[in-house]
C-alpha positions as CSV (number, residue, x, y, z in Angstrom):
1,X,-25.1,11.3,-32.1
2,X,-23.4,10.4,-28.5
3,X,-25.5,7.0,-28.5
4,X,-23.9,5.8,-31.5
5,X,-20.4,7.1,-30.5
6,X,-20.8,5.2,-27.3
7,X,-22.3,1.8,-29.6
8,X,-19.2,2.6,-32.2
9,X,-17.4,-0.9,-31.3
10,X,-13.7,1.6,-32.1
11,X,-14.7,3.9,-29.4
12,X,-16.0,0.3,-27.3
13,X,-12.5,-0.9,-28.0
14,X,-10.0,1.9,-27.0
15,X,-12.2,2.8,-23.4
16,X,-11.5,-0.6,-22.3
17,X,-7.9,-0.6,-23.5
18,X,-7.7,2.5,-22.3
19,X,-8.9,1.2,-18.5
20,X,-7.0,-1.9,-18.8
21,X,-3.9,0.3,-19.2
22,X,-4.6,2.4,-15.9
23,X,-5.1,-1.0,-14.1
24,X,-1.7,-2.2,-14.9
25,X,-0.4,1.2,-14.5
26,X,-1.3,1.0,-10.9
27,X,-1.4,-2.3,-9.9
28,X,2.4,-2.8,-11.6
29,X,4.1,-0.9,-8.5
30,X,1.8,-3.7,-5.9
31,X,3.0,-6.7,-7.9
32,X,6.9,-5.6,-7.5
33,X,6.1,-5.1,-3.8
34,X,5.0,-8.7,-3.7
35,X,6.8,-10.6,-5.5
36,X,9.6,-9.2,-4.1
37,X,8.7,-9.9,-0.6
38,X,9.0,-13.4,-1.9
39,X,12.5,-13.3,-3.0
40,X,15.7,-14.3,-1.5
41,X,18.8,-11.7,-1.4
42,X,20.2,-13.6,-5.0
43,X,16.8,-12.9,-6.6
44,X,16.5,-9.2,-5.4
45,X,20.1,-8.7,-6.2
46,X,20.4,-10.0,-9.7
47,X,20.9,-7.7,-12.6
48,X,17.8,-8.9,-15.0
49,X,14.9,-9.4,-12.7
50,X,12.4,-12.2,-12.5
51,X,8.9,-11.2,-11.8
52,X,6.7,-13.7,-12.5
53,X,8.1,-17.7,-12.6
54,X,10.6,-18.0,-9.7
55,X,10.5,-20.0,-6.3
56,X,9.1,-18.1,-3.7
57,X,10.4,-18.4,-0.2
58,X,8.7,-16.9,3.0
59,X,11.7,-16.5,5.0
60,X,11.1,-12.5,4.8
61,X,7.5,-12.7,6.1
62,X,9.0,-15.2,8.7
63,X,12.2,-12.9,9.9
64,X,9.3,-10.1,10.5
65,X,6.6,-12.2,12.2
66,X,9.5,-13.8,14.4
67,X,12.3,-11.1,14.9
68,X,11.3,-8.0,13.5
69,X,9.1,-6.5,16.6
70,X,6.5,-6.7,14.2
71,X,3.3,-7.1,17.1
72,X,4.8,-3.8,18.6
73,X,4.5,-1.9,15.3
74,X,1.1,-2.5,14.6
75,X,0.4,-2.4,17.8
76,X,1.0,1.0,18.0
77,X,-0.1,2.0,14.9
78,X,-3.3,0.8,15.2
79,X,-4.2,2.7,18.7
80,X,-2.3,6.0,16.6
81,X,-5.0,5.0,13.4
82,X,-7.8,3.9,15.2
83,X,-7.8,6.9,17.9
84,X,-6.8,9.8,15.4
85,X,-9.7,8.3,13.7
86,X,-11.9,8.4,16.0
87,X,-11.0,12.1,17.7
88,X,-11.1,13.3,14.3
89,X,-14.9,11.9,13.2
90,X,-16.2,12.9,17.0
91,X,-14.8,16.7,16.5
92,X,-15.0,17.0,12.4
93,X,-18.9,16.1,12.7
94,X,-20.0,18.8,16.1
95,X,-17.2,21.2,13.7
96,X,-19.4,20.5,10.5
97,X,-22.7,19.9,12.0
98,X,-22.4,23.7,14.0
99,X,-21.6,25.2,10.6
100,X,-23.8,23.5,8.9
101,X,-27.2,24.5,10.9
102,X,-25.6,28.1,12.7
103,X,-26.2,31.2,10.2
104,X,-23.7,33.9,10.7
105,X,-21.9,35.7,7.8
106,X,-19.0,34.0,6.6
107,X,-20.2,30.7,6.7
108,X,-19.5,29.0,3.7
109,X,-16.3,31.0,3.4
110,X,-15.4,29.3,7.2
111,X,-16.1,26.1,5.8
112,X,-14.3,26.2,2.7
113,X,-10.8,27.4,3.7
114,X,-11.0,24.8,6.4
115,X,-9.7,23.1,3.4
116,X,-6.6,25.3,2.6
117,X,-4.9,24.2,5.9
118,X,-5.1,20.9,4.7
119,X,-3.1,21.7,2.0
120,X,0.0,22.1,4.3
121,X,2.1,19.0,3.4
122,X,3.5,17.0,6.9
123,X,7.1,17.8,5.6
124,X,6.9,21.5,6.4
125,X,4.9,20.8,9.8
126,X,7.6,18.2,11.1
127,X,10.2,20.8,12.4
128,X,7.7,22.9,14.2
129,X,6.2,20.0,15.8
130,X,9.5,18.1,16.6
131,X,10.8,21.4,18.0
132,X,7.7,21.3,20.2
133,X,7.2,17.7,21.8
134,X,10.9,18.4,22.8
135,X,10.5,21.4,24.5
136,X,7.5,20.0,26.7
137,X,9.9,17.2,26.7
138,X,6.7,15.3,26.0
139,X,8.9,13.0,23.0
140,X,8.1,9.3,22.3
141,X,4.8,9.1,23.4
142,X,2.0,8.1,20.8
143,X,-0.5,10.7,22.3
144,X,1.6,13.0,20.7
145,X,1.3,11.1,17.1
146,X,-2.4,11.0,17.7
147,X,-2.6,14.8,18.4
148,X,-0.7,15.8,15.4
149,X,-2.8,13.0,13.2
150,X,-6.1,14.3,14.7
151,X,-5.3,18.5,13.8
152,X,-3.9,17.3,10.2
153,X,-6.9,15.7,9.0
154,X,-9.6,17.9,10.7
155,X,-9.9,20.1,8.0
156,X,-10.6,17.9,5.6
157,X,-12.8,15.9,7.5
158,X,-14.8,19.1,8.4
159,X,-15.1,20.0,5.1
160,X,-16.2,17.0,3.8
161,X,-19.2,16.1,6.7
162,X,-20.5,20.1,6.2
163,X,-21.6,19.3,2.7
164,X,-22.9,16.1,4.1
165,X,-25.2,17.9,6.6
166,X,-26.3,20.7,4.1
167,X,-28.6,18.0,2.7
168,X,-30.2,16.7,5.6
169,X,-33.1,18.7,5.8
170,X,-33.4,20.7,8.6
171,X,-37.2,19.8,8.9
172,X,-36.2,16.6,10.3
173,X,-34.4,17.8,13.3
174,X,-37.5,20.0,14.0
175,X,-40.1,17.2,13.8
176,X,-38.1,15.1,16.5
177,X,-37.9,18.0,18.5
178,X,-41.6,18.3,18.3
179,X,-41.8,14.7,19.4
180,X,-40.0,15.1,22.3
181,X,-36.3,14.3,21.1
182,X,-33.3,15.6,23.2
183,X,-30.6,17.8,21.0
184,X,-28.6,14.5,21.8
185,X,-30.9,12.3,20.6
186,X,-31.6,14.3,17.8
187,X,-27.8,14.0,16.7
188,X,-27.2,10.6,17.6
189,X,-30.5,9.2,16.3
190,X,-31.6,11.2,13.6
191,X,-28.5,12.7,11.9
192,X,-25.9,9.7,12.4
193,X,-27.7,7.2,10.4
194,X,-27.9,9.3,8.0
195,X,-24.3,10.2,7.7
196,X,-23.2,6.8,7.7
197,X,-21.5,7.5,3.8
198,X,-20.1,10.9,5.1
199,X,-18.2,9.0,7.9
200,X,-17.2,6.4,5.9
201,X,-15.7,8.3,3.0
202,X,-14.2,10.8,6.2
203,X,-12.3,7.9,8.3
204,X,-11.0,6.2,5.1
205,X,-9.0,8.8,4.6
206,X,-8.2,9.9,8.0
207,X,-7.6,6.0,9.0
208,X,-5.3,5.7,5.8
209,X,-3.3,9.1,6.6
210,X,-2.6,8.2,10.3
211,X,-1.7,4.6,9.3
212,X,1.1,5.6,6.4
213,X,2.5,8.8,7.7
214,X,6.3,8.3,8.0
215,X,8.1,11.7,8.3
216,X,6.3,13.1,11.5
217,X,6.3,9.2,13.0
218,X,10.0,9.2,12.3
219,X,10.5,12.3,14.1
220,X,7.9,11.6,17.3
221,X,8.6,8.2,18.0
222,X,11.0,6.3,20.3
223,X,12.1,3.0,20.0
224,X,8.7,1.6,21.9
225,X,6.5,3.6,19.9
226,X,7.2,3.4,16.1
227,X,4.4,2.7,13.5
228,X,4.8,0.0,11.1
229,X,6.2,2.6,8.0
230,X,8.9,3.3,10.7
231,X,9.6,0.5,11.6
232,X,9.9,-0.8,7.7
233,X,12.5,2.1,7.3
234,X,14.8,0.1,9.6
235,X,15.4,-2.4,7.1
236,X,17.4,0.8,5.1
237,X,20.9,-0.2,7.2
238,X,24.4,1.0,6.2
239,X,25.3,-2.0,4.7
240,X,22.3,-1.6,2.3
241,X,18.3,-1.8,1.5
242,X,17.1,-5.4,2.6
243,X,14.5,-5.4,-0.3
244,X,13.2,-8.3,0.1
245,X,12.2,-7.6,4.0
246,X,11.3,-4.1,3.6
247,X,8.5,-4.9,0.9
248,X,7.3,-8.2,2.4
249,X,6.7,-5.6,5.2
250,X,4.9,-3.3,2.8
251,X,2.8,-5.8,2.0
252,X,1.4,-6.2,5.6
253,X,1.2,-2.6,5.9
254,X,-1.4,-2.3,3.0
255,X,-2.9,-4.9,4.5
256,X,-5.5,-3.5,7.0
257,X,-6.4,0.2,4.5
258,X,-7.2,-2.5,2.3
259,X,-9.4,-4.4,4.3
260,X,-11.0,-1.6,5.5
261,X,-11.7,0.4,2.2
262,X,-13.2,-3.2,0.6
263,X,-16.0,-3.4,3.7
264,X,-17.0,0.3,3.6
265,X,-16.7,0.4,-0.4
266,X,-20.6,0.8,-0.8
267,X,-20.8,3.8,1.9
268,X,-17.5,5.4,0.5
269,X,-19.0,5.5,-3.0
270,X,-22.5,6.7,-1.9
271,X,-20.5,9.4,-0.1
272,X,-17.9,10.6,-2.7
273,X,-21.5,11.0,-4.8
274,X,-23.4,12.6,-2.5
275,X,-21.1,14.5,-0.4
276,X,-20.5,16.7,-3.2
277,X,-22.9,19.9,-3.0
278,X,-22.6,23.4,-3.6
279,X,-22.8,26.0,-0.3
């Protein structure tokens, strides 16, 4: 009975509609972005838009290359993406790999409400942790950004690489112990490659965090240290939104998570397969 519901050319038919709706759905909002980032002020400004058949001008992309301290933005958001990323696979794996392998009662419980803190949206940290950098008077400095990036995402990433060593066999750690293996090359030899989809799928989503994050980068940063969403806010001026800058800059923000999430698409969907598993 399912086989010939899924031959049924009706049922054929309204999946893929049903798909090609969803892709327009989302990738509506990226076409806006840019197109618009090739428009001049009359085109963004004019009551009945144009979205498709106009002249495109680059004079946006040019004013942000040239004049709009664009090098210093991603500068600094790619030591706060690339470091946060980095601190937060290095502690999230020895996190997960100790809970995954040490028995104590609790355990699973331990791992699993790693999650809940998580859940804490940015907005209701940002006081707290602007009320804290100023205290220590230790303001505008992306070390701060990276610490608050690096405790934000731990929980997830913990979460995520425990269920990733729960299927590693434990029998494998023991036979390269029994071959002479160091606990350090146990880790970095035998567990690592391993993990490789764990990782991936882990510093996607840390990487993309820690490079969109606006409201506790608003509230960190200095005028040398703003990230690129920052610094794309600073096209919203009294006068009025400079659409047309402020999206051609979008479009160079989604630039790099793009990049990124296209190269490690096989590991991230081997991981978001395998790294589900029950405690």
């Amino acid at each position: 009975m399912a086989i010939k519901q899924i031959n049924n050319p009706l049922h054929i038919i309204g999946h893929y509609s049903a798909l090609i709706i969803l892709a327009l759905i989302t990738l509506a909002p990226i076409w806006v972005m840019i197109a618009t980032g090739f428009k001049d002020d009359v085109l963004v400004q004019q009551k009945e838009p144009i979205w498709f058949f106009f002249v495109p001008t680059i004079d946006n992309y040019e004013y942000i290359l040239t004049r709009g301290k664009f090098d210093r933005y991603l500068w600094n958001s790619t030591i706060v993406g690339v470091t946060a990323t980095f601190l937060t696979l290095f502690i999230g794996g020895l996190c997960a790999y100790a809970l995954a392998r040490t028995e104590f009662r609790g355990r699973i419980l331990v791992a699993n409400s790693t999650l809940l803190v998580r859940m804490v949206p940015p907005a209701v940290l940002a006081v707290p942790a602007f009320a804290m950098v100023v205290n220590f008077s230790i303001d505008n400095d992306l070390a701060v950004l990276i610490f608050f990036y690096t405790a934000l995402n731990l929980p997830f990433a913990i979460w995520l690489l425990f269920g990733f060593y729960k299927q590693i066999p434990v029998e494998l750690e023991e036979a390269a112990i029994v071959d002479g293996a160091t606990p350090l090359q146990v880790f970095f030899k035998v567990l690592l490659p391993l993990m490789k989809s764990g990782y991936a799928v882990a510093g996607i989503f840390t990487f993309r965090i820690a490079w969109n994050e606006f409201i506790l980068a608003l509230l960190l940063t200095g005028r040398t240290s703003r990230t690129l969403p920052v610094g794309a806010a600073g096209f919203i001026t009294d006068t009025g939104v400079e659409w047309g800058r402020i999206m051609a800059m979008g479009t160079l923000i989604v630039i790099p998570p793009l990049l990124f999430t296209f190269f490690a698409a096989r590991q991230i969907i081997a991981g978001m397969t395998a790294g589900a598993v029950k405690g």
